[in-house]
C-alpha positions as CSV (number, residue, x, y, z in Angstrom):
1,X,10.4,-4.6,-16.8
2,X,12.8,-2.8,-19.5
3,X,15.6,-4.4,-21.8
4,X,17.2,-2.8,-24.2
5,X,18.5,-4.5,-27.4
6,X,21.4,-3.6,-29.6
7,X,21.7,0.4,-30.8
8,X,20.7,0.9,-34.2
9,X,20.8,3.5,-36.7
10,X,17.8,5.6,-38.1
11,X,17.7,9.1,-39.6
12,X,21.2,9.8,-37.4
13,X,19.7,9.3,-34.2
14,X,21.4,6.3,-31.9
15,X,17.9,4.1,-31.7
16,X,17.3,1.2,-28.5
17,X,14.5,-1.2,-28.5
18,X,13.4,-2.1,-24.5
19,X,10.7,-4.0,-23.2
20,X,8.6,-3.1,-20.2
21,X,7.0,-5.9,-18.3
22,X,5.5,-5.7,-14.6
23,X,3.7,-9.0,-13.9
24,X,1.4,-9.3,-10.7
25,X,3.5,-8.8,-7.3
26,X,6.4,-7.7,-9.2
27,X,8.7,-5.1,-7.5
28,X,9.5,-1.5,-9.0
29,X,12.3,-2.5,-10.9
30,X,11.5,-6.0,-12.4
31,X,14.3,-8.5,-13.1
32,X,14.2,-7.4,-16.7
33,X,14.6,-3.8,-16.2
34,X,17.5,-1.5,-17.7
35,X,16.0,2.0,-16.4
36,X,18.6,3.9,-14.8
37,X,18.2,3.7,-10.6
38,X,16.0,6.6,-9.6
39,X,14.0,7.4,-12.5
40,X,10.9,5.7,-11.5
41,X,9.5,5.9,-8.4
42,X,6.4,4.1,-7.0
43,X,4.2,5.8,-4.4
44,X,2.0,4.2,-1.4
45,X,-2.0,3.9,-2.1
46,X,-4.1,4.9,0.6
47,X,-6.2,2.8,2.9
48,X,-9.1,4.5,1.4
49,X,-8.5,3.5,-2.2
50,X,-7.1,0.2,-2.4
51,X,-10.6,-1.5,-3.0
52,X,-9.7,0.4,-6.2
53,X,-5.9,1.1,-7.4
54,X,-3.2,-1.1,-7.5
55,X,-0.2,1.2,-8.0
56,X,0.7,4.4,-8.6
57,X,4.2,5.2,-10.3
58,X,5.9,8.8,-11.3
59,X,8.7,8.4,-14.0
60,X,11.6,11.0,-15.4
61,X,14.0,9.9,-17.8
62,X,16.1,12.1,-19.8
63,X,17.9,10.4,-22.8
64,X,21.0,11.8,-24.1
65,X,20.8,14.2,-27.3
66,X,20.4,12.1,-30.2
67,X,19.0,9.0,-28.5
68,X,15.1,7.7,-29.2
69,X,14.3,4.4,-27.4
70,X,11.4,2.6,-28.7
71,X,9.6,0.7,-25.9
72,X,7.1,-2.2,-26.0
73,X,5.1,-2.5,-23.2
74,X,3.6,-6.0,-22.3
75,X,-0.2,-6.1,-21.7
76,X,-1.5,-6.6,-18.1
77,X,-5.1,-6.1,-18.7
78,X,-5.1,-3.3,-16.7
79,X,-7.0,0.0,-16.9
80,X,-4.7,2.9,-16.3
81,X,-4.6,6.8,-16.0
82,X,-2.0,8.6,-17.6
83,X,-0.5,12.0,-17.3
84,X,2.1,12.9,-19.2
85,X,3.9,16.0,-18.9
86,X,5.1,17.6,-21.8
87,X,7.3,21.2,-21.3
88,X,5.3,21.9,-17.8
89,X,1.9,21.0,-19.4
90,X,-0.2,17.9,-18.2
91,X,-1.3,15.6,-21.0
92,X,-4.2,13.2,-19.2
93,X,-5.7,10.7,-20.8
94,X,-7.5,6.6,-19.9
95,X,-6.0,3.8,-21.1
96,X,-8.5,0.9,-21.3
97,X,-8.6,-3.0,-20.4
98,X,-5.8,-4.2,-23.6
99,X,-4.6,-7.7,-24.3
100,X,-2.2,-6.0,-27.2
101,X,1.3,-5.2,-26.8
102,X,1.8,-1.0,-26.9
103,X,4.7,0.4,-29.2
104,X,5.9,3.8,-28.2
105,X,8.8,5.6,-29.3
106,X,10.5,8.6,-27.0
107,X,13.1,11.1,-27.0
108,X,15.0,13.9,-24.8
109,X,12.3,13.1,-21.9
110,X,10.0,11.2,-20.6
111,X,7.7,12.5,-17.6
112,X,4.6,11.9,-15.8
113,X,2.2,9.6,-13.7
114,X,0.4,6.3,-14.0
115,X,-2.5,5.1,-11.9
116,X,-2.9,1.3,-12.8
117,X,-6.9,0.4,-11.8
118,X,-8.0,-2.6,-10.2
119,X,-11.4,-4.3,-11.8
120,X,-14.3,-2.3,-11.0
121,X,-13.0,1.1,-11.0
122,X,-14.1,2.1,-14.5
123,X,-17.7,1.9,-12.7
124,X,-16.9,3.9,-9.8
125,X,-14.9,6.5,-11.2
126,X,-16.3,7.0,-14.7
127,X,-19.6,5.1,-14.2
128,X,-19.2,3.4,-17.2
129,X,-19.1,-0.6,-17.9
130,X,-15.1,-1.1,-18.6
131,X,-15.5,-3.1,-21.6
132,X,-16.2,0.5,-23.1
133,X,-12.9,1.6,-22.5
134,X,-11.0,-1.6,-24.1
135,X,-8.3,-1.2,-25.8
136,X,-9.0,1.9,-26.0
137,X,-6.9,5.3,-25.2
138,X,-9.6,7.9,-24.2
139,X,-9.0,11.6,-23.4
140,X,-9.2,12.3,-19.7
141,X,-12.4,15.4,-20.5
142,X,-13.8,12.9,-22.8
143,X,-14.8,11.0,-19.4
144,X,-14.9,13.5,-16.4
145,X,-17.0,16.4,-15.7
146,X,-16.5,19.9,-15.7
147,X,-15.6,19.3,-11.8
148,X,-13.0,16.4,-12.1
149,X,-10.9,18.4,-15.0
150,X,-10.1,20.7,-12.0
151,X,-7.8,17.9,-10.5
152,X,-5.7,18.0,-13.4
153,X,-5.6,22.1,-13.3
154,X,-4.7,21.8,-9.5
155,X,-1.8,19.0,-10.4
156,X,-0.7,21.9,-12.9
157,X,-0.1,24.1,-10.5
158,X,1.6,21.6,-8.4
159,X,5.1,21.8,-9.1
160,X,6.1,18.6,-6.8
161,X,5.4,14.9,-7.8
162,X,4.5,14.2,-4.3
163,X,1.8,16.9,-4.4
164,X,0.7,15.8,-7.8
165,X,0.2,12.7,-6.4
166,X,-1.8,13.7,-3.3
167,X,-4.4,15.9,-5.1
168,X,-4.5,13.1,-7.9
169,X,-5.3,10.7,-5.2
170,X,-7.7,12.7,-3.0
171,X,-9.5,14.1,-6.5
172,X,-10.3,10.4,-7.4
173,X,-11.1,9.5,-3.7
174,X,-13.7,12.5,-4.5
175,X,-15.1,11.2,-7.7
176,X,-16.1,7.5,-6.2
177,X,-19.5,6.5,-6.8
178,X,-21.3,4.1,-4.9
179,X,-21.1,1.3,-6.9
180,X,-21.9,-2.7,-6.1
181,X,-19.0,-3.5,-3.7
182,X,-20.2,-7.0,-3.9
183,X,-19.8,-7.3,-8.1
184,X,-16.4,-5.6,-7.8
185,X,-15.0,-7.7,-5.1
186,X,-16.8,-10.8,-7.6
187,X,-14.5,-9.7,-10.8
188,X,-11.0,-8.8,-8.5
189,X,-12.0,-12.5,-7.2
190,X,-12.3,-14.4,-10.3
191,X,-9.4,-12.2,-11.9
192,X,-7.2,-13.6,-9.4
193,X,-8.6,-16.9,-9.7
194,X,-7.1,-17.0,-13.2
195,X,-3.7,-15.8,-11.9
196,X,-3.9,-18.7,-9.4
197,X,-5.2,-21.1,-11.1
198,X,-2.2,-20.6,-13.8
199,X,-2.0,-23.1,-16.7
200,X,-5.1,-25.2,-16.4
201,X,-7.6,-22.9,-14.6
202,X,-10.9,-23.1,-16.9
203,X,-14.0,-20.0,-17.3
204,X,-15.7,-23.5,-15.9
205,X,-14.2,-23.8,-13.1
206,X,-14.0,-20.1,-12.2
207,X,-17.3,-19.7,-12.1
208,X,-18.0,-22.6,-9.8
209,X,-15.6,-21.9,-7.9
210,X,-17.5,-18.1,-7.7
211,X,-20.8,-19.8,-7.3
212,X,-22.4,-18.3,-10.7
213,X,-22.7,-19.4,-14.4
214,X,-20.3,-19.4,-17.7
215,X,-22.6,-16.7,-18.8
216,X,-22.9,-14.7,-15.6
217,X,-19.1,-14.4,-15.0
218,X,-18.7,-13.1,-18.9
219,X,-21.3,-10.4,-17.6
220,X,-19.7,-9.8,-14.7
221,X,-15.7,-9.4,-16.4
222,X,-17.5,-7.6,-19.2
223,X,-18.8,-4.8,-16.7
224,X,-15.7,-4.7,-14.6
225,X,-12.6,-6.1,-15.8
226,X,-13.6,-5.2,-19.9
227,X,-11.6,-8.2,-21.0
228,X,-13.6,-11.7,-21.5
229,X,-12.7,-14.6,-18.9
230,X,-11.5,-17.0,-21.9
231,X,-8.9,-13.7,-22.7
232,X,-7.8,-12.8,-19.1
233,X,-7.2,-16.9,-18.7
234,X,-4.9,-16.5,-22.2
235,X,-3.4,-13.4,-20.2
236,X,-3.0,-14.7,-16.9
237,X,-1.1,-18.0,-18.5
238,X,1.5,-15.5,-20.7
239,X,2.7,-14.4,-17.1
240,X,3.1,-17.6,-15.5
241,X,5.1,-17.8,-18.8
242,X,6.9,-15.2,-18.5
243,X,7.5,-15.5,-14.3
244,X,8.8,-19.3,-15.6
245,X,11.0,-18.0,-18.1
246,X,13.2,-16.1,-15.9
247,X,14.2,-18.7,-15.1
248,X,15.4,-20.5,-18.4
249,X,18.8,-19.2,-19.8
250,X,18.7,-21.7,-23.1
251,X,15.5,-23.2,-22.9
252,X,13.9,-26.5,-25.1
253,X,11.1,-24.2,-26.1
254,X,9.1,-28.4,-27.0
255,X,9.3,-28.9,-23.0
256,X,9.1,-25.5,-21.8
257,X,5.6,-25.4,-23.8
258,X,4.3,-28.1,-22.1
259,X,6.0,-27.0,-18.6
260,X,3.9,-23.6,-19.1
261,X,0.9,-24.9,-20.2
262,X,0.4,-24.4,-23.7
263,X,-0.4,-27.6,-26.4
264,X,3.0,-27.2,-27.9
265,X,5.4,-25.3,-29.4
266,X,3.1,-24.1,-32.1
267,X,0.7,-23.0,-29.2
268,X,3.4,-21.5,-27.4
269,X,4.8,-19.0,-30.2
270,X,0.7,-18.4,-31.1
271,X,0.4,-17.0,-27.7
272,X,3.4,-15.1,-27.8
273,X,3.0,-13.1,-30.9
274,X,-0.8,-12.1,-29.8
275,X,0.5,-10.7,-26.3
276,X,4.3,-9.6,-26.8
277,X,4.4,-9.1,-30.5
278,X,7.4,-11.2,-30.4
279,X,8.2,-14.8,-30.9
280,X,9.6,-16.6,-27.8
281,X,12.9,-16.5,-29.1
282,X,13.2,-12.9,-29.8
283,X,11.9,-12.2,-26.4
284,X,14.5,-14.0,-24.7
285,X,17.3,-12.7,-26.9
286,X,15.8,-9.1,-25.6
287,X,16.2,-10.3,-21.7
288,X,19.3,-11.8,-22.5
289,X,20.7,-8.5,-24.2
290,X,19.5,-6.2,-21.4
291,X,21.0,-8.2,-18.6
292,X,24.4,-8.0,-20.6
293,X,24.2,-4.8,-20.7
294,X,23.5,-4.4,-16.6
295,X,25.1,-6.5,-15.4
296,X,22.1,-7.7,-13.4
């Protein structure tokens, strides 16, 4: 998930660069990770709502006076809810569907929650299509009624994470719609088709495997995933990248191109810099320096 780089120097403050990464079925702390034990925790998602969230995580880090980490986040193609907490105060906001690396720079602390969506959700919580919210970052009263901005009042007033999480979980519980259960558990299929299928898997041969045309899956990931198929299959391969990777200590970036499914090389840094922001080779230097540092 996180690996910090060397310190550097800026404006007096002692700077880190990390990397967050949380691929499909990954536990808390990732093998990548450099967050101190104990400063994220993940919570358990309720019978009732796992047709609709996949995890739901509480962070609290302080960093030590004159420290700023800058942090790039890996894209999952996730939709997420965010509430950050800034001196008490609850800042709540939606982060669409992104296949774009996030840079964000912090200091003194870092709180708050994260809800990551499974496809469909946009629908039944928002009833909107979720290729509205791509890569997008929308405020949380820019979606929600007069109503649902009361859950963020009660979490206000909640001065434990467990009972931010509860009234989080049982507002959101309260704002499902009845949506197509059928379409949704359609797109959380073909998403995980892609994941599967790994290097080779095609938009053809998802949809026959789903029983529909090219066009109808496009529909159907446009209303509830809000990432095309041919995008999510680009996705879906820079994990199975990255899982290989772990792997590979010194790696003959030629052969591990081909091994991971890209054309070559060429192909193979393409891919990285659209989705990491990095080239593989910078990347790994970043894993590498973070491990170092751990001793993990």
């Amino acid at each position: 998930m996180l690996a910090a780089v060397e310190p550097l120097e800026s404006h007096g403050l002692a700077m880190s660069e990390r990397l967050f990464v949380r691929l499909d079925g990954d536990p808390l702390y990732a093998p990548e990770t450099t967050v101190p034990a104990g400063t994220m925790r993940e919570f358990a998602v309720p019978a009732s709502m796992r047709e609709h969230v996949a995890h739901v995580l509480v962070y609290d880090e302080v960093l030590p006076p004159g420290v700023e980490v800058t942090e790039r986040v890996l894209p999952d193609g996730a939709l997420r809810l965010i509430f950050d907490v800034h001196g008490g105060a609850l800042a709540p906001r939606v982060a669409g569907p992104s296949a774009t690396p996030v840079v964000l720079t912090t200091r003194e602390r870092v709180q708050g929650l994260s809800v990551t969506l499974l496809p469909g959700a946009a629908h039944g919580l928002f009833g909107v299509a979720a290729h509205e919210l791509a890569e997008r970052v929308v405020p949380w009263d820019d979606l929600v009624g007069e109503r649902e901005r009361h859950i963020v009042a009660r979490m206000r007033g909640a001065g434990a994470e467990e009972a931010r999480v509860s009234i989080l979980l049982e507002g959101l519980q309260g704002m499902l719609r009845d949506t197509d259960g059928v379409e949704r558990r359609r797109a959380r299929r073909a998403a995980a088709l892609f994941r599967q299928g790994g290097q080779g898997r095609s938009v053809r041969a998802v949809a026959a495997q789903l029983g529909v045309g090219e066009r109808r899956l496009q529909q159907i990931f446009q209303s509830h995933v809000g990432l095309a198929p041919r995008t999510w299959s680009r996705l879906a391969r820079m994990q199975e990248c990255l899982r290989l990777l772990r792997g590979e200590a010194a790696p003959t970036w030629s052969g591990f191109a081909v091994k991971a499914g890209f054309y070559d090389q060429a192909h193979l840094i393409n891919e990285f810099r659209a989705f990491c922001g990095l080239t593989p080779e910078q990347f790994l230097r970043r894993t590498i320096s973070g491990s170092s540092k751990t001793g993990r």
